[in-house]
N, C-alpha and C positions, 0 to 999 in steps of 0.2 A: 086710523093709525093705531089706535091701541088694540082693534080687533087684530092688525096685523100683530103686533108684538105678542099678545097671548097664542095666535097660533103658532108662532116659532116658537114659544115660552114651551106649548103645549108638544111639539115636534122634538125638541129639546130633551123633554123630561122622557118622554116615550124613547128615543132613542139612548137618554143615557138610561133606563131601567129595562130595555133589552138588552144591552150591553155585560149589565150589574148580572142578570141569570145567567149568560152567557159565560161570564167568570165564572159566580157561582159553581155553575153548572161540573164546570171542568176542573174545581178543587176537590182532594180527596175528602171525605166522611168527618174526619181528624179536623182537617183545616178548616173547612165550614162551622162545624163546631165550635173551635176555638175564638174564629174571628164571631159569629154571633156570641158570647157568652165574654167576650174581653170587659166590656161594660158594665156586667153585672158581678165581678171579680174582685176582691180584695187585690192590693200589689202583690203579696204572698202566695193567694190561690193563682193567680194570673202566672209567678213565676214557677212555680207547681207544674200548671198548665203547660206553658211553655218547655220545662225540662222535658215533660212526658214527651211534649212534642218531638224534637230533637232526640232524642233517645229512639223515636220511631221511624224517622228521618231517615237517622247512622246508622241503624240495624236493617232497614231495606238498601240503605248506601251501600253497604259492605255485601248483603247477599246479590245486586247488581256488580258488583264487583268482582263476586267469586262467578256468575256466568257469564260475564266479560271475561274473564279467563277462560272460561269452559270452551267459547266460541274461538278465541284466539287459540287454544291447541287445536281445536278442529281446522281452523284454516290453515295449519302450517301446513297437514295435511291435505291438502286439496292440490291440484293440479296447477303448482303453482308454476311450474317450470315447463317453457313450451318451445317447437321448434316445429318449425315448416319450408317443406322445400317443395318447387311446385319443377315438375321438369314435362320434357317429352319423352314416351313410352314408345309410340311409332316413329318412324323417320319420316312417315308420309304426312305426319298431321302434327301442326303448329300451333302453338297459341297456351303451353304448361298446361295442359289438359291433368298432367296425370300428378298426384301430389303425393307427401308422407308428412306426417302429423306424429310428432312427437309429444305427450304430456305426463311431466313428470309430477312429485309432491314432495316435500323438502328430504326425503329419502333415497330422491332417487328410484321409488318407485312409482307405476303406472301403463302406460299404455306406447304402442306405435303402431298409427292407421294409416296404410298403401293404401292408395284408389289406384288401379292401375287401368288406364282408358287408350282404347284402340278401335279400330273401325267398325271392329264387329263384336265388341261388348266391352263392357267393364269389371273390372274382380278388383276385390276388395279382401283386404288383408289385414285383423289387428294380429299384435301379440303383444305377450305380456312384458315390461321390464323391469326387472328386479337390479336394484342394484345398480342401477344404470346400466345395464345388458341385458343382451337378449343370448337365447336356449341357439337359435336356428341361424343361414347365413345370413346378413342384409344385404343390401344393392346400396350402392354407392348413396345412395341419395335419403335413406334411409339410415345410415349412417351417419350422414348428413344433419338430419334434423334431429338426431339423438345428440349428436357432437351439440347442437345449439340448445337443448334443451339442458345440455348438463354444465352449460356456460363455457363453453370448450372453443367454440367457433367464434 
């Protein structure tokens, strides 16, 4: 019986000090330091310690901050507005084979991609949109998907 108890005693201690690197392991340089050296600290130096800490904390907080910003103007910019319309191009073939893909970005501009599918090939069409318009005519359906990309439809 007591051989059992030391071996979970022993299974115990091994799992909680793989555990302990484990943390360890994943505090930064700063932190590890501090928690080894708490012990050997006057209250004074300990809160010394401490400010430094937090001083180095807020000043990585704040420059995570400023690219938390950096990334939210990039995505305003991104292709955040979209619209799709899927129709048929031949009379003879079924099934919205042929589509138009509108994607815009909080300007209004971006892109409008035609697949246009029929028995004996496919063509494909972008063009540019500025402004939420386009330079050339569109096809109804094209139209279509630009109207729901600019929240229109």
């Amino acid at each position: 019986m007591l051989a059992l108890l030391a071996l979970i005693a022993s299974l115990m201690a091994l799992l909680w000090a793989r555990r302990a690197r484990r943390l360890a392991s994943s505090l930064t340089p700063d932190t590890q330091k501090l928690l080894l050296a708490w012990r050997e600290l006057s209250p004074e130096q300990l809160a010394a310690e401490l400010a430094g800490f937090l001083e180095t904390v807020t000043s990585r907080l704040r420059s995570q901050d400023a690219r938390l910003s950096g990334l939210e103007e990039r995505s305003r910019r991104m292709m955040a507005h979209r619209g799709l319309v899927r129709f048929n191009n031949d009379a003879e073939i079924k099934g919205n084979l042929s589509f138009a893909v509108a994607l815009l970005d909080e300007n209004h501009d971006g892109f409008l991609l035609t697949s246009l599918y029929n028995l004996t090939g496919n063509r494909i069409f972008l063009r540019p949109v500025t402004g939420g318009a386009v330079e050339h005519e569109m096809l109804p359906e094209e139209a279509e998907a630009l109207r729901q990309a600019r929240g229109e439809a």
